[in-house]
N, C-alpha and C positions, 0 to 999 in steps of 0.2 A: 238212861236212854230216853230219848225221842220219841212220845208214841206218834209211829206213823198210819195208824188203821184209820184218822178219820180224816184223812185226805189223798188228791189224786196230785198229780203234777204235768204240768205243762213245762216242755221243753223246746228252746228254740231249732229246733230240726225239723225239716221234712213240710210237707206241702200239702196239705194245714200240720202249723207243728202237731210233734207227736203229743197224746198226754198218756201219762203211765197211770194206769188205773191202781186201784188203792192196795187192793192185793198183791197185786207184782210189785209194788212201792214198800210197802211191809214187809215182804221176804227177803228185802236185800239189793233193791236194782241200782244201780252208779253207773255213772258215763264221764263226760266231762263236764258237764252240766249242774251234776248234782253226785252227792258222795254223804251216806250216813255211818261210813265204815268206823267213826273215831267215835261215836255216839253222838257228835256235833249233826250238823245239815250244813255242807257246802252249797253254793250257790253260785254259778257263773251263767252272764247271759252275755254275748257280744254284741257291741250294735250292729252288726252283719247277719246276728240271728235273724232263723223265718220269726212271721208275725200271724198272731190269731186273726182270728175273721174281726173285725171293725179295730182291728188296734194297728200304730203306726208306727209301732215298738218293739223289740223283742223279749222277751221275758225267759225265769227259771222262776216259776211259784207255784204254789202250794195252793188248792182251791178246796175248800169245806165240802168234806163227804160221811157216810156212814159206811160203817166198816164191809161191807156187803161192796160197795163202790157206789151206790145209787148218791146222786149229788143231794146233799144237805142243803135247806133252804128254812129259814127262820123267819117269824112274824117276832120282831121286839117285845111284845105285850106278852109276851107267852114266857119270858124268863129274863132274867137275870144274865145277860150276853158279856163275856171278856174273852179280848184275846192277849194274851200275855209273852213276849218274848223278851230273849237277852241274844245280842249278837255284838257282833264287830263289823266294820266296812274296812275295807282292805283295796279295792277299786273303784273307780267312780269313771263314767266316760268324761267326753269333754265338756259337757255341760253341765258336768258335775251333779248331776240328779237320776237320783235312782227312789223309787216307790219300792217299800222295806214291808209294808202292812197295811189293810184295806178292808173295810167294809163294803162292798159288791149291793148290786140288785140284781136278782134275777131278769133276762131278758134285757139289760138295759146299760147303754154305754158310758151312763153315769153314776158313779162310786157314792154313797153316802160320806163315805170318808178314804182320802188317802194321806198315808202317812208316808212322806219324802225324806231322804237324806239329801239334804244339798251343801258338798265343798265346795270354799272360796278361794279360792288359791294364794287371792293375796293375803290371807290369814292362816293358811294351812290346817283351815278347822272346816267344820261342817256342822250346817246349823239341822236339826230336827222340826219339820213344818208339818204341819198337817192342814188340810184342804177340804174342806165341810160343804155338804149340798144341805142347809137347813130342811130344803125342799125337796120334795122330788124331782120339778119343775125346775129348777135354780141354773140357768146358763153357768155358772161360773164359782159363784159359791164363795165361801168366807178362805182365806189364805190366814194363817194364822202361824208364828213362828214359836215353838214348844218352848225349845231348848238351842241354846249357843254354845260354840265352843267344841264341840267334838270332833276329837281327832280320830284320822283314818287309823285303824288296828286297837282303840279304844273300845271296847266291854260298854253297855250300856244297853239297860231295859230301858221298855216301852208295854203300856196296857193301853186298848181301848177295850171303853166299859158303856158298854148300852142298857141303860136300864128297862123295866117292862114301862114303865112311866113314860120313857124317851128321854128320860136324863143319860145325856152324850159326855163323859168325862177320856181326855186321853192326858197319859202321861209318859213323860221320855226324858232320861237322865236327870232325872230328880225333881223336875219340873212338872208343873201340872197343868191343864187348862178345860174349865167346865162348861157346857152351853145349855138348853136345851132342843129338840130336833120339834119341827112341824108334824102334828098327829097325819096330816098325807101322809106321812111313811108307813103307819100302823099296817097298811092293807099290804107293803109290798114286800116279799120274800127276801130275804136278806142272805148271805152270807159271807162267812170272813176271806182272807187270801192271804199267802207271807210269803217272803223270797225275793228276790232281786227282780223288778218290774225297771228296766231303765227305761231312761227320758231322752233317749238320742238313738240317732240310726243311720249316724253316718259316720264315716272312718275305716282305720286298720282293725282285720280281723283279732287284732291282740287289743283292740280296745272296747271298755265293758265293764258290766258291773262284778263284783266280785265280794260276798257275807257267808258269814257262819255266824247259825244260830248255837247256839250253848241250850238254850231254854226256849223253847216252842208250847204253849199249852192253847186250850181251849175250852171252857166252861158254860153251859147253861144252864144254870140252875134256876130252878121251878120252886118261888114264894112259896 
C-alpha cells in the first residue's frame, strides 16, 4: 500500500478546486479524480478541469504534508530530500504533456523542478523531461530531456534527489541526469508534488491526463 498520511490532494472540481486534506485522504476518499482502492493511486485530470489560484491548468496531485494535514515545507540543507515513484501513463491531452512530479516553492509560481511526460504521436512514445529553475529568479530555466522512448501503459520509475549540498540528481527509466542548484535556494521552503498536473486546457471533456502510481514514497533523511 501507498502511505497516504503525508499528503493532501488537489482536485479538479469546484471554485477554487476542492483539496482533500490528509486525513480524509488516508481513510479511503475516491471520486473520479482519484481512486486508491487497488493499492495503486489513479489519477485523472480533464482539460475542462477547475484551476488553482495562478495556474492555467487543471490538475489531480498530491502536494507534501504531515500527517496532522499542516502542509510540509523543507529547507534542502536540512536533509537528504527524494521523491521516488513507479507509474504508468495511460492518457496524455493534445499537447501530449502532462507534469507527473515536482519540486514546488512555497508562495511561488515557479517549480524548482518539474518532471514532464511528453507523447509524440508520430513515435507513439513519450519522452521523460525535466525542467530546472537553477535559480530561484530563473524565467525559464534549463529544459533538459531524461529519458526516450516511453510508451503510454509502460511501468517506469522516476527519483528526484536533492541533496543538503544542493546536489540536484533526477532519474526516469533508467536514465539519469545530475546538476548542481544555486545556494539562492537554501532560504526557500520547498516541497514535493505527484499526480497528473496537465499542460492543456482546452478540449472535449473526455480529454485529459490519465496515471497510476504503483510506487509513491518520500524521504528526508537528516546526515
Amino acid at each position: 500500500m501507498i502511505d497516504l498520511t503525508t499528503w493532501n490532494l488537489s482536485i479538479p472540481e469546484g471554485s477554487p478546486p476542492a483539496t482533500i486534506e490528509t486525513p480524509r485522504l488516508a481513510q479511503g476518499f475516491k471520486d473520479q479524480y482519484f481512486n486508491a482502492e487497488t493499492g495503486t493511486l489513479f489519477f485523472w485530470a480533464p482539460v475542462t478541469g477547475a484551476k488553482t489560484a495562478n495556474a492555467i491548468y487543471p490538475r489531480s496531485e498530491l502536494r507534501e504534508t504531515y500527517s496532522d494535514g499542516t502542509l510540509r515545507n523543507w529547507l534542502y540543507s536540512a536533509a537528504d530530500n527524494k521523491l521516488r515513484a513507479t507509474l504508468s501513463v495511460s492518457q496524455v491531452p493534445s499537447t501530449g504533456k502532462i507534469v507527473i512530479g515536482q519540486i514546488h516553492a512555497k508562495d511561488s509560481t515557479r517549480p524548482m523542478v518539474k518532471l514532464e511526460y511528453q507523447y509524440k504521436a508520430y513515435s507513439s512514445t513519450g519522452n521523460i523531461v525535466a525542467k530546472v529553475r537553477l535559480r530561484p529568479d530563473d524565467e525559464s530555466g534549463q529544459v533538459i530531456t531524461i529519458a526516450t522512448g516511453v510508451q503510454l501503459d509502460r511501468r517506469f520509475t522516476y527519483q528526484i534527489h536533492l541533496s543538503p549540498k544542493g546536489a540536484l540528481g533526477i532519474s526516469a527509466a533508467g536514465y539519469n541526469w545530475r546538476t548542481t542548484v544555486s545556494p539562492d535556494w537554501k532560504d526557500k521552503p520547498l516541497y514535493f508534488k505527484a499526480g497528473v498536473y496537465v499542460q492543456d486546457n482546452t478540449g472535449y471533456t473526455t480529454e485529459g491526463g490519465k496515471v497510476t502510481f504503483s510506487m509513491l514514497e518520500i524521504h528526508h533523511t537528516v546526515r
